[in-house]
VOBA-1610 file (N, C-alpha, C; in pm, whole numbers, padded with zeros to 5 digits, always signed):
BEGIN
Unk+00122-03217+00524Unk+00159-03161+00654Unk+00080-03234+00764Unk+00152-03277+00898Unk+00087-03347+00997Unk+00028-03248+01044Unk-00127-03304+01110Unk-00198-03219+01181Unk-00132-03182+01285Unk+00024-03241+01367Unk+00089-03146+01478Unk+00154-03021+01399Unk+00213-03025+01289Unk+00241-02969+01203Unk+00149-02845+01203Unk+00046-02860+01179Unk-00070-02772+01136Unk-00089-02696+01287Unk-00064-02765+01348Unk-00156-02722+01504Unk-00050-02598+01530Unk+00077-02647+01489Unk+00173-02527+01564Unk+00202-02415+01499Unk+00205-02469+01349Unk+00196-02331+01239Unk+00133-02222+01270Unk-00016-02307+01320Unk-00175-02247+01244Unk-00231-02229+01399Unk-00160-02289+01471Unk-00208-02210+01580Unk-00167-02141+01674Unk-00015-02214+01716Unk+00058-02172+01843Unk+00142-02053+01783Unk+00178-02050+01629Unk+00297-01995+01573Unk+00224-01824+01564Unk+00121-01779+01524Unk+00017-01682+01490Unk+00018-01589+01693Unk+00002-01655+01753Unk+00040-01618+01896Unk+00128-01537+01918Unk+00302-01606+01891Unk+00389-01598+01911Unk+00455-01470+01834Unk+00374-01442+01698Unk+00399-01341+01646Unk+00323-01219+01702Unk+00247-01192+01745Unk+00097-01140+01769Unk+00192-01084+01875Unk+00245-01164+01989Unk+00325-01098+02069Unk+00422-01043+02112Unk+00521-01082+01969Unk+00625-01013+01993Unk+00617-00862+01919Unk+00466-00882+01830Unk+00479-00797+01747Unk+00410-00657+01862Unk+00363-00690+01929Unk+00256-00569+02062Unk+00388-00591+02160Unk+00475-00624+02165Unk+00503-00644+02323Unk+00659-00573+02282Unk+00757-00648+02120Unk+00886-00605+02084Unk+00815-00403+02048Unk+00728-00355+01974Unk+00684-00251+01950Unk+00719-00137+02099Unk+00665-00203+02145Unk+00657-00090+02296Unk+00737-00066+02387Unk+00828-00205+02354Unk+00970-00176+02432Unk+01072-00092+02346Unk+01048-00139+02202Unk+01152-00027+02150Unk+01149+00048+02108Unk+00980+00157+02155Unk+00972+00281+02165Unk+00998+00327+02276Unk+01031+00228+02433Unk+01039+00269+02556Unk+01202+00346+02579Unk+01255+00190+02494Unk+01400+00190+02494Unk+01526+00239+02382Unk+01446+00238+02277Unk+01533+00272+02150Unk+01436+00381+02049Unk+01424+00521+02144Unk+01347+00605+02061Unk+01401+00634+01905Unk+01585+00688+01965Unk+01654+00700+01882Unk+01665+00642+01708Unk+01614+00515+01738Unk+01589+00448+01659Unk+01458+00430+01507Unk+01372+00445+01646Unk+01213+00444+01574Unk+01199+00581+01449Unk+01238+00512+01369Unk+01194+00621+01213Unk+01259+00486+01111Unk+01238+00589+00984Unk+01270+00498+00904Unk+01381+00542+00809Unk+01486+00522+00773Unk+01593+00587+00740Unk+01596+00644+00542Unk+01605+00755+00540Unk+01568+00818+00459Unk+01709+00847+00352Unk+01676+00828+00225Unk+01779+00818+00092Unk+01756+00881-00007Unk+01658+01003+00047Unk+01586+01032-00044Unk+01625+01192-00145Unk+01759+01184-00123Unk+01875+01224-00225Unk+01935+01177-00323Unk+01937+01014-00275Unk+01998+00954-00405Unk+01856+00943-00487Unk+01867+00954-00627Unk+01737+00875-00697Unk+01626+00909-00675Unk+01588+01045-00634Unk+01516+01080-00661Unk+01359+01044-00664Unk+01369+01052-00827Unk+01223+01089-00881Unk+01178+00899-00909Unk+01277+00802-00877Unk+01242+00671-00871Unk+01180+00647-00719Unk+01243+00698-00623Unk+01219+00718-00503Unk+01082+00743-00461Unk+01055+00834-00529Unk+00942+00886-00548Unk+00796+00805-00606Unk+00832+00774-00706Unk+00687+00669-00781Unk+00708+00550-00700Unk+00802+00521-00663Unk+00822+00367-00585Unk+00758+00350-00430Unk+00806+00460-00359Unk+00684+00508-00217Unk+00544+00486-00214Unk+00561+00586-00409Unk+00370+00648-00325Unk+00286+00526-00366Unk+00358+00466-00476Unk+00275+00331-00507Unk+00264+00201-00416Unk+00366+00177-00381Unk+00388+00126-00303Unk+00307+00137-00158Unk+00292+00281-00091Unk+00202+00281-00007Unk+00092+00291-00025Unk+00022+00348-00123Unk-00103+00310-00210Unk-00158+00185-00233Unk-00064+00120-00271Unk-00068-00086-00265Unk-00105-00108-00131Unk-00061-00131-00046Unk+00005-00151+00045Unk-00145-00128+00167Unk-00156+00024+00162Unk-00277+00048+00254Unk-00433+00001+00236Unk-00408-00041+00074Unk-00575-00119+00003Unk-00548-00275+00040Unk-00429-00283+00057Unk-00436-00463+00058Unk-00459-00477+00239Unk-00416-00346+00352Unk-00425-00410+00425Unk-00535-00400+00516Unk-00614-00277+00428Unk-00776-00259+00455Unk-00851-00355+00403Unk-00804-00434+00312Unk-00897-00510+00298Unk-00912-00653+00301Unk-00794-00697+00380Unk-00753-00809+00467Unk-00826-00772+00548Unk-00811-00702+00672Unk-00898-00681+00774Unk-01028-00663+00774Unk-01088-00570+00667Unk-01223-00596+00638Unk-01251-00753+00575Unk-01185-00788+00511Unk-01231-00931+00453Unk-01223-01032+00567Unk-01134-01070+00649Unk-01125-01153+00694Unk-01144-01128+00880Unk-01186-01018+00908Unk-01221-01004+01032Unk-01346-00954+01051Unk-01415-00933+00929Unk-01550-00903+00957Unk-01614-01018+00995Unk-01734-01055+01023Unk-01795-01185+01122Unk-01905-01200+00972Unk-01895-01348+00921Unk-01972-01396+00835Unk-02119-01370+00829Unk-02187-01346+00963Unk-02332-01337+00972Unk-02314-01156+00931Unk-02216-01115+00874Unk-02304-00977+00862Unk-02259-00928+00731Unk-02183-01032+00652Unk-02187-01033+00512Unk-02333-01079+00477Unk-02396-01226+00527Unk-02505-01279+00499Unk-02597-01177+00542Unk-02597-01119+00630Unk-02727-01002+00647Unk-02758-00887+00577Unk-02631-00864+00493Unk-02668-00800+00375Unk-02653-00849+00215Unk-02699-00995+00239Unk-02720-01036+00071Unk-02594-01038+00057Unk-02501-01029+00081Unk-02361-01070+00020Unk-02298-01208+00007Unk-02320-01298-00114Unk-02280-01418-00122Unk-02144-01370-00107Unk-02063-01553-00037Unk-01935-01575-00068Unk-01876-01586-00195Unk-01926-01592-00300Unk-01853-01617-00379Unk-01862-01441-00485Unk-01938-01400-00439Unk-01927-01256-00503Unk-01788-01171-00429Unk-01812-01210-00308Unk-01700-01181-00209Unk-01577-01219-00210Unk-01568-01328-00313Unk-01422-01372-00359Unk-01394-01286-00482Unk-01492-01284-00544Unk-01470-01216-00688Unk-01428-01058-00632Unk-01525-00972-00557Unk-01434-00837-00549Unk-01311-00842-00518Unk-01318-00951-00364Unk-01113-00958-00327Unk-01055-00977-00445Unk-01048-01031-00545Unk-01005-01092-00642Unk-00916-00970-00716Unk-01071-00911-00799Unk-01035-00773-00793Unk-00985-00649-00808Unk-01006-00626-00680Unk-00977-00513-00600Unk-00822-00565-00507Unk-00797-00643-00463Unk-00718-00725-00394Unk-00571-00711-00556Unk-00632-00793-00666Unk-00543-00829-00745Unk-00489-00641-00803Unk-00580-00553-00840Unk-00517-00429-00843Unk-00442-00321-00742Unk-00468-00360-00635Unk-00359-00312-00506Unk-00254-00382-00509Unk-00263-00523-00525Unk-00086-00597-00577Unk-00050-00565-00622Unk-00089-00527-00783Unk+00009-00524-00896Unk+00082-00307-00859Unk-00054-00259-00793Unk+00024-00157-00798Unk+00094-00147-00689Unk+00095-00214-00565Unk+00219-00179-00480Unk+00329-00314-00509Unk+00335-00382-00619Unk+00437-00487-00698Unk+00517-00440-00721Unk+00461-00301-00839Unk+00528-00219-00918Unk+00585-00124-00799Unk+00549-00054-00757Unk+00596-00019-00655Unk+00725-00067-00584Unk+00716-00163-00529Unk+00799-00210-00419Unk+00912-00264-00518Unk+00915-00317-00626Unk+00996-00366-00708Unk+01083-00225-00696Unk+01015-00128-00782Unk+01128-00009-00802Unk+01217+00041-00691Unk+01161+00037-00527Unk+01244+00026-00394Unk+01352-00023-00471Unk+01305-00183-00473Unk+01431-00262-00468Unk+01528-00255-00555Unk+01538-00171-00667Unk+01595-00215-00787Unk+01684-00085-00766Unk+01619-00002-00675Unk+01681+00159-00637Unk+01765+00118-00561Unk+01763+00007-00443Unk+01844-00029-00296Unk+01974-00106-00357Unk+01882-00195-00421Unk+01988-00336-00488Unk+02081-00279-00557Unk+02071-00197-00653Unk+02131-00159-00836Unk+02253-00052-00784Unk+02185+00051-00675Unk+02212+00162-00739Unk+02334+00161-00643Unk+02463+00130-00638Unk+02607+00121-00601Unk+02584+00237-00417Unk+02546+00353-00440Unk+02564+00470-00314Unk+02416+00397-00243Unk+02345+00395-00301Unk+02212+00346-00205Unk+02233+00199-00116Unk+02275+00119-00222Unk+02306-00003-00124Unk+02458+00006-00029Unk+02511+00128-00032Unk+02633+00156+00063Unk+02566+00162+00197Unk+02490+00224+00170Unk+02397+00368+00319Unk+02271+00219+00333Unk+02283+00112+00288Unk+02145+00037+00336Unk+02212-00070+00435Unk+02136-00032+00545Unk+02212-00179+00646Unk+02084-00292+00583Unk+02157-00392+00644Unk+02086-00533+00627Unk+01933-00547+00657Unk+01866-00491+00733Unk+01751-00526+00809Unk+01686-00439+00679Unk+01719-00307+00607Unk+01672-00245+00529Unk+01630-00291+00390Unk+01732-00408+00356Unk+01716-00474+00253Unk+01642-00586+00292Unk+01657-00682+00366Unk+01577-00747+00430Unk+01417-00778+00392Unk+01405-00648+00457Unk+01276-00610+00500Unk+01228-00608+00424Unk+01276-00504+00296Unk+01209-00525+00169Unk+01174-00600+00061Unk+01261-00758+00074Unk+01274-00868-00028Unk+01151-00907+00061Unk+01175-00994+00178Unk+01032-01014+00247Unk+00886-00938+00196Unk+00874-00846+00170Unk+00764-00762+00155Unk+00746-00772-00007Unk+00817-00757-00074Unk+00847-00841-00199Unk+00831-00984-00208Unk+00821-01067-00169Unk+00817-01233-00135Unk+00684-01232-00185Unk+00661-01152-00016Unk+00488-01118+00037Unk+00374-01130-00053Unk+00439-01030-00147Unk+00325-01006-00264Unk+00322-01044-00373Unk+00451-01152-00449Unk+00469-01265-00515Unk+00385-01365-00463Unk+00347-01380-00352Unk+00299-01513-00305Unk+00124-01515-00313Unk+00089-01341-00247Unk-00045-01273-00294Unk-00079-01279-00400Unk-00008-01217-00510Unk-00112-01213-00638Unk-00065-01377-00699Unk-00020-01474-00666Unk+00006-01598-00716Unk-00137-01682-00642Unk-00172-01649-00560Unk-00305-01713-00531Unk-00438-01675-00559Unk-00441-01586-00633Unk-00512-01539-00723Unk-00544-01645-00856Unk-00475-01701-00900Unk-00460-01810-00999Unk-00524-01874-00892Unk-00468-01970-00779Unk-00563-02037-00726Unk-00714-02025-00710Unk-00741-01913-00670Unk-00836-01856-00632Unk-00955-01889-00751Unk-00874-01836-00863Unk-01031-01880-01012Unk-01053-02015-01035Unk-00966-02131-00940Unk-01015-02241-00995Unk-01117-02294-00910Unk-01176-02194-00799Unk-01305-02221-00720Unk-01340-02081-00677Unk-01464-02025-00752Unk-01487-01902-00726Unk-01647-01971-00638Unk-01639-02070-00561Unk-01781-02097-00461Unk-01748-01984-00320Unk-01592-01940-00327Unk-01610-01854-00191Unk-01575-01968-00060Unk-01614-02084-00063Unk-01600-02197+00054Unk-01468-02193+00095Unk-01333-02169+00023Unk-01166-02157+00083Unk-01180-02017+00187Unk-01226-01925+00078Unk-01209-01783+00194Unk-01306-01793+00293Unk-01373-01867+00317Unk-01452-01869+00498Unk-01392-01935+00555Unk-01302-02012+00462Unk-01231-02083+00573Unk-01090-02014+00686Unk-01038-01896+00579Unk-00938-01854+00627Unk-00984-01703+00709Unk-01151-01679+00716Unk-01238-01561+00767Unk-01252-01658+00919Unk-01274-01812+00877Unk-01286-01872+01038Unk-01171-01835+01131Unk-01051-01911+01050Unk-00929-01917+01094Unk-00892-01758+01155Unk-00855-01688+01079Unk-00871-01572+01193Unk-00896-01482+01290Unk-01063-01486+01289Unk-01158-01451+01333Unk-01099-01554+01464Unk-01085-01679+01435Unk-01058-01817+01545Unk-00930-01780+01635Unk-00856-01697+01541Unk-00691-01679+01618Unk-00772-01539+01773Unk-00782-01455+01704Unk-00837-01363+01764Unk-00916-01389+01885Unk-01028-01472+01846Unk-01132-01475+01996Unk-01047-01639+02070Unk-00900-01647+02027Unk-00862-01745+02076Unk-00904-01901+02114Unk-00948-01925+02009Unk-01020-02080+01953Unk-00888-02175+01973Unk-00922-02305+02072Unk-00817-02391+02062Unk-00813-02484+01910Unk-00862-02434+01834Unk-00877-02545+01735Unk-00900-02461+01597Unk-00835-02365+01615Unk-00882-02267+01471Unk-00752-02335+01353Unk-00681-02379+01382Unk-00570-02432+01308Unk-00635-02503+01222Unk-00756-02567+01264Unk-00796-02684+01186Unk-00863-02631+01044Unk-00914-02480+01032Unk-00984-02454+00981Unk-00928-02449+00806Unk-00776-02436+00802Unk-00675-02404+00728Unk-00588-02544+00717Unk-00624-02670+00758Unk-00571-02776+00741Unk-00534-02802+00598Unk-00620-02859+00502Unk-00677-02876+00394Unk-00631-02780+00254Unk-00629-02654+00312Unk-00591-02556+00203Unk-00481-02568+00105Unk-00444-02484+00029Unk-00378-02540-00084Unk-00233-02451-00038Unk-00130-02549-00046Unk+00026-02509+00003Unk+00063-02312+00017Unk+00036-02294-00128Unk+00008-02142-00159Unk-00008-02099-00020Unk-00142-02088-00034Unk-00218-02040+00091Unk-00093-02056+00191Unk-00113-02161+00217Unk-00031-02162+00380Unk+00104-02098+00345Unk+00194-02094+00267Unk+00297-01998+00253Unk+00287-01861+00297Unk+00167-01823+00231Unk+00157-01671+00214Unk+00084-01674+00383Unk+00016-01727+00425Unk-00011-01688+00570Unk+00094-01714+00683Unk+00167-01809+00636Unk+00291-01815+00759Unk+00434-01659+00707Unk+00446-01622+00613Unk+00536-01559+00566Unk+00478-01428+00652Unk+00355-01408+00624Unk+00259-01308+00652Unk+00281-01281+00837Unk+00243-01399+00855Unk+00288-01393+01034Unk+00414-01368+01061Unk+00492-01375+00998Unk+00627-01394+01008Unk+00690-01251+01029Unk+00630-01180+00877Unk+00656-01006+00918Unk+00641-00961+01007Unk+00472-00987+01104Unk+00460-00934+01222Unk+00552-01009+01319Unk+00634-01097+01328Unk+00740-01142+01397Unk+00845-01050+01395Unk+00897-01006+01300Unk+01027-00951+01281Unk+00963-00777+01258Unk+00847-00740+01245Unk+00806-00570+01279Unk+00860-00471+01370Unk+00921-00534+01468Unk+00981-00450+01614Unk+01115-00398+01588Unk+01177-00533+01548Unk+01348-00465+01455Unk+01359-00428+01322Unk+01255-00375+01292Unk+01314-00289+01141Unk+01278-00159+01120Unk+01282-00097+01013Unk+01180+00015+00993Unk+01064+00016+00959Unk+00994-00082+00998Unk+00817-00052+00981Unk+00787-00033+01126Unk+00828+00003+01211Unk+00794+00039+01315Unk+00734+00200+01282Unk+00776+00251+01209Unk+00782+00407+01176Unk+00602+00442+01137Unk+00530+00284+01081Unk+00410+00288+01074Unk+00286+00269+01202Unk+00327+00270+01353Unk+00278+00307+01414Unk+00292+00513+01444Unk+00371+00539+01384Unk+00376+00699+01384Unk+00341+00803+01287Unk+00297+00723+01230Unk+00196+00758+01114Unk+00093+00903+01127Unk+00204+01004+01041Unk+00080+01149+01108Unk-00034+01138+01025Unk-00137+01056+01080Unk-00266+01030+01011Unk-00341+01177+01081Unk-00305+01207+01237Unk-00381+01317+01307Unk-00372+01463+01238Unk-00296+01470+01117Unk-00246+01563+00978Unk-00403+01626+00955Unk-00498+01483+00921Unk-00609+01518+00872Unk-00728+01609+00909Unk-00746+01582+01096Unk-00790+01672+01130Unk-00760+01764+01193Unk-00633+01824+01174Unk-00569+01938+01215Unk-00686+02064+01202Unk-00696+02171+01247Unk-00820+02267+01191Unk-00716+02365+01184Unk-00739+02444+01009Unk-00663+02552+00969Unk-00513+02477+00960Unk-00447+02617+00911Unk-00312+02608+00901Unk-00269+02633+00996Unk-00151+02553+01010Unk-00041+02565+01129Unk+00083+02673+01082Unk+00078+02753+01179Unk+00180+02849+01172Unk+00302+02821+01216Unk+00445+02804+01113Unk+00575+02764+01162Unk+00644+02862+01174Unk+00613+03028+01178Unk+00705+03119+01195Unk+00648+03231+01153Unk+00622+03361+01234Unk+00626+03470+01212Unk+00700+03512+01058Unk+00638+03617+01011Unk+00698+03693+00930Unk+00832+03779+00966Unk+00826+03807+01058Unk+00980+03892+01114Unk+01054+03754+01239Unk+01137+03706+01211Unk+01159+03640+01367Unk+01236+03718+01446Unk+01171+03657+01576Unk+01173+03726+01728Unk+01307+03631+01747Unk+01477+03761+01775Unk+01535+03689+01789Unk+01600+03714+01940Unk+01457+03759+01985Unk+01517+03807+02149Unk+01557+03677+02253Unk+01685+03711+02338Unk+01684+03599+02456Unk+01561+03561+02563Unk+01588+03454+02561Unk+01466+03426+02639Unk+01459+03483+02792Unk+01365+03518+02819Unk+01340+03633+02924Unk+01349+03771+02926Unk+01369+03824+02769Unk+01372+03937+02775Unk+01271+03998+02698Unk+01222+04082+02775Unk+01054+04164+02726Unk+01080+04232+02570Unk+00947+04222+02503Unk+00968+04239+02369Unk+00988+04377+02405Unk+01048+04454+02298Unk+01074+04582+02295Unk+00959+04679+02238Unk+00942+04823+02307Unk+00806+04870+02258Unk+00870+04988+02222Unk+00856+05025+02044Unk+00851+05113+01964Unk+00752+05204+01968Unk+00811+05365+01922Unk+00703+05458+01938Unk+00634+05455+01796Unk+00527+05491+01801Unk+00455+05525+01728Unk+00495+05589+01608Unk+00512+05568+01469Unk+00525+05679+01350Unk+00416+05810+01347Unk+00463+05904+01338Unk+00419+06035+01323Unk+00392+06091+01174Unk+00228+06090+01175Unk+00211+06159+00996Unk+00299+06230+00985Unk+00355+06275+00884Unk+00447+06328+00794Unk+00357+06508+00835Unk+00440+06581+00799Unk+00361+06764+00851Unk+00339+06780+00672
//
């Protein structure tokens, strides 16, 4: 790959996603509320439906905690606590390689529910299937660099791609460079990767900025309904009953 090659991938291209992904988000919660959810099948198929979600989001939320912890934490504060790079490859490794395989398994069964099942792929528009082979790609391409990964456990590749981001972020004209060199893999899985956040605004992962995470600190139970419902019109005063009289 030419270093113009590299420059636009690895540098200008990471931008371009970054912004459509903050900028398409907010317009089409401004403009297409109607829209923003994620469309639910969860009549057909059940109890496949079911193991295929929770694993899947289980996968899914470890791989992307720990992308961000891995690669946006700032190198001087791994080194300030004794943490070699190459121990630091070995947990991603992992911990990284068991969040794949279980949101693999996962996301596979989606697909095999969307693809297979004749009524499910009726009710699936395009962007639905889509979305999900992509995300499927995604994590073919993840746990396949894993193999790469054991044939240099020095840790020296992953600082490089801890620069590179860290570089996109505080907006480095030259962070592209950092990811020149790397092995094809790699650069697949990071352009594919940018790519999702390109196309995030028109699909249903938008539904993951609405995320009732605020569930957690709710205090007590929430009450959805009286024991008797009040089926008076509105504006009209509750009605006041007399009193029962002991029995003589």
């Amino acid at each position: 790959m030419s270093a113009t090659m590299n420059s636009v991938l690895f540098g200008w291209y990471p931008y371009l996603c970054l912004t459509v992904f903050l900028l398409g988000s907010l317009l089409r919660f401004d403009r297409e509320q109607y829209t923003w959810k994620t469309g639910s099948s969860q009549l057909l198929r059940r109890r496949q439906l079911r193991w295929g979600s929770n694993l899947f989001h289980v996968g899914i939320l470890l791989i992307f905690a720990g992308h961000c912890v891995g690669l946006l934490t700032p190198i001087w504060v791994f080194d300030a606590l004794g943490i070699g790079h190459g121990f630091k490859q070995g947990l991603a490794i992992v911990v990284g390689g068991v969040a794949g395989i279980v949101c693999f398994v996962g996301i596979s069964l989606l697909a095999h529910r969307r693809l297979l099942d004749p009524r499910i792929r009726a009710t699936s528009s395009f962007g639905d299937t889509a979305i999900l082979l992509i995300l499927w790609l995604q994590l073919v391409l993840g746990l396949s660099t894993i193999v790469v990964s054991l044939g240099h456990m020095d840790g020296h590749e992953m600082v490089k791609f801890m620069n590179w981001a860290q570089g996109i972020l505080t907006l480095q004209p030259l962070a592209a460079a950092y990811v020149a060199d790397v092995h094809p893999i790699f650069k697949a899985h990071l352009l594919l990767g940018m790519t999702i956040f390109l196309v995030f605004p028109f699909t249903r992962l938008v539904h993951v900025w609405s995320a009732p995470v605020w569930y957690l600190a709710r205090p007590g139970y929430q009450v959805v309904r009286t024991r008797f419902a009040d089926r008076r019109p509105v504006g009209m005063p509750r009605p006041v009953y007399p009193k029962r009289q002991p029995a003589e």
